[in-house]
N, C-alpha and C positions, 0 to 999 in steps of 0.2 A: 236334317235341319231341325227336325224336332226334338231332339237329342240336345242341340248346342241350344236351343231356347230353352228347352229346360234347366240345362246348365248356369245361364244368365240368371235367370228367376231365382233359382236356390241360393246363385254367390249374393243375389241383392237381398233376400231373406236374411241375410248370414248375419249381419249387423257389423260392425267396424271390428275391422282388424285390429290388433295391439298393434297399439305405438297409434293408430291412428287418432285422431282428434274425436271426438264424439261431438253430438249436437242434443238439445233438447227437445228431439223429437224420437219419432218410434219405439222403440224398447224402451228410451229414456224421456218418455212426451208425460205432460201431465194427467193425460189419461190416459196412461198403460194400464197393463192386467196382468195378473198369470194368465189368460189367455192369448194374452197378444206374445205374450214371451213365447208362449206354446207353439204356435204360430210359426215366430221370426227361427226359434232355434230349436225347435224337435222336443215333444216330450219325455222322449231318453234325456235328455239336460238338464229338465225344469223338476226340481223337486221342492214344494212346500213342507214346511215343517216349524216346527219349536227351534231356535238356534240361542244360543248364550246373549243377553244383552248386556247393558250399561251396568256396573255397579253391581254385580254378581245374580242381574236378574235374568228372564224369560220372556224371548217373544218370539211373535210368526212371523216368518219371513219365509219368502222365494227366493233359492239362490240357483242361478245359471251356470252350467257346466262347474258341480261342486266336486270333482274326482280332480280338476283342471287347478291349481293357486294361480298358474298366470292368467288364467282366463277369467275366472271365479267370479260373479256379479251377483251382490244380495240386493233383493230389493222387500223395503219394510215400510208396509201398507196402512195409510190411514182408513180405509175401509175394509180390513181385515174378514168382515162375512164373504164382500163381493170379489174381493182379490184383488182390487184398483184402487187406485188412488196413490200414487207413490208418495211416500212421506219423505224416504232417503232412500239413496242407493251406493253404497260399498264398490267404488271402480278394484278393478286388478291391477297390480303394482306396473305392469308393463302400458297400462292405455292412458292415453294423453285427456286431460279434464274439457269442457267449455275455456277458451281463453289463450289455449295450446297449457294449460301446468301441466306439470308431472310430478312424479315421485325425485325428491332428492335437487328440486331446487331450492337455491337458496333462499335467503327473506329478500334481498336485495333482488333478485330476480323477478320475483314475484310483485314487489313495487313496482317493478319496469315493465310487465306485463298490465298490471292495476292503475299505473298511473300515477301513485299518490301511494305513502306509506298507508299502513291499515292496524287494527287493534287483534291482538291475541293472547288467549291466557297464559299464567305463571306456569311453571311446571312443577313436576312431582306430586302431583294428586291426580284423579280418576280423569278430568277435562283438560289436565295438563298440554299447555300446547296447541288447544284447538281456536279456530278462526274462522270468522265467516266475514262478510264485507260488506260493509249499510253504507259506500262510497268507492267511487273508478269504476273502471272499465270492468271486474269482476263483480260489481254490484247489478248490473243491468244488462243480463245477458239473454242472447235471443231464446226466446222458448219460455221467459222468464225463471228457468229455473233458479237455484239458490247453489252456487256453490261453497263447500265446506270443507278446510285444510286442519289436518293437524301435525303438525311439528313436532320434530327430537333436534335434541344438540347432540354434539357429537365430543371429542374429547378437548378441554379446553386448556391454552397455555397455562403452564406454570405461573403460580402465582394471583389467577383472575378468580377473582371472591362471586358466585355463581347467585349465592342466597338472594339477591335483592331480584333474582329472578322466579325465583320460588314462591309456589302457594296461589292460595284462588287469590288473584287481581289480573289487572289490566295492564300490560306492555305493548308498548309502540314497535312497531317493525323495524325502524329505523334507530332503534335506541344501540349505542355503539357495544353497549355489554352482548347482546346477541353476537351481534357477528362477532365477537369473541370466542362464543359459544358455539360457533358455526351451527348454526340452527337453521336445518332444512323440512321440507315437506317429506311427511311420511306414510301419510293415508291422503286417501279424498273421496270427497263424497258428494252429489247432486242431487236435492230432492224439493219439496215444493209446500208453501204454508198448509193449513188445515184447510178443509174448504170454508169452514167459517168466519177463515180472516184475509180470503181473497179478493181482489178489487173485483 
């Protein structure tokens, strides 16, 4: 008996299986840590370090089970001394976000999930593609965290003039040259404002 209660214990530590839905708590709560990671999924997993950022720079991040890409979860800390405070967190391509998204929905989709078309940038520079949501159903989600998308198109019909999508601006989700462009989700990310701009 003690054997199968320990068993239970560990699978609940385990944190969501891919393909599962994640919520904005535990691993993923606003006050996570690398200790609470250490905790949920074994210190063999949980390695800190320097990892590549934005724009050819450098920062610290904990990532989860990094030998794993389908499993793979960075998380990058606005209290980087204390190891808390998740600023953003890097899902793996196979786990389902806040809201049920995944990888490789459409924009159309993702309206229908949100509720209401939503803003995201041009493509072909460094932020190309990326989205967050100040409106719908992915704007105010439980846990408050902040979910964050970013988009690839993929190969568009002969003839469709691309450029008016291009460069740092603002696109509409629903603007018809996309779905031209079949333009789906290709990363995602959940993380949380600074503490100093929290309600």
């Amino acid at each position: 008996m003690l054997a199968r209660a320990s068993f239970f214990v560990a699978l609940a530590l385990a944190g969501p299986s891919l393909g599962e839905e994640i919520a904005c708590e535990g691993a993923f709560a606003i006050d996570s840590s690398e200790a609470r990671l250490i905790e949920l999924y074994g210190a063999d997993n949980v390695v800190t370090g320097i990892v590549p950022g934005p724009e050819g720079s450098e920062m610290l991040a904990t990532t989860v089970f990094p030998d794993n890409p389908k499993k793979t979860l960075q998380f990058v800390w606005w209290d980087e001394a204390g190891l808390s405070s998740p600023s953003y967190i890097d899902l793996p391509p196979k786990m389902t976000a806040p809201g049920g998204v995944r990888i490789g929905m459409s924009l159309a989709e993702i309206e229908i999930i949100n509720g209401e078309p939503f803003t995201l940038l041009g493509f072909g520079w460094d932020y190309g593609g990326a989205a967050g949501f100040e409106s719908g159903a992915l704007s105010n989600l439980p846990g408050d965290c902040l979910l964050s998308l970013d988009f690839d198109y993929g190969t568009s019909p002969p003839g469709v003039d691309t450029l008016p999508a291009m460069g740092d601006k603002e696109l509409s989700s629903d603007d018809p040259l996309l779905a031209q462009m079949q333009v789906k989700v290709n990363s995602m990310s959940v993380g949380y404002p600074h503490p100093d701009f929290r309600d």
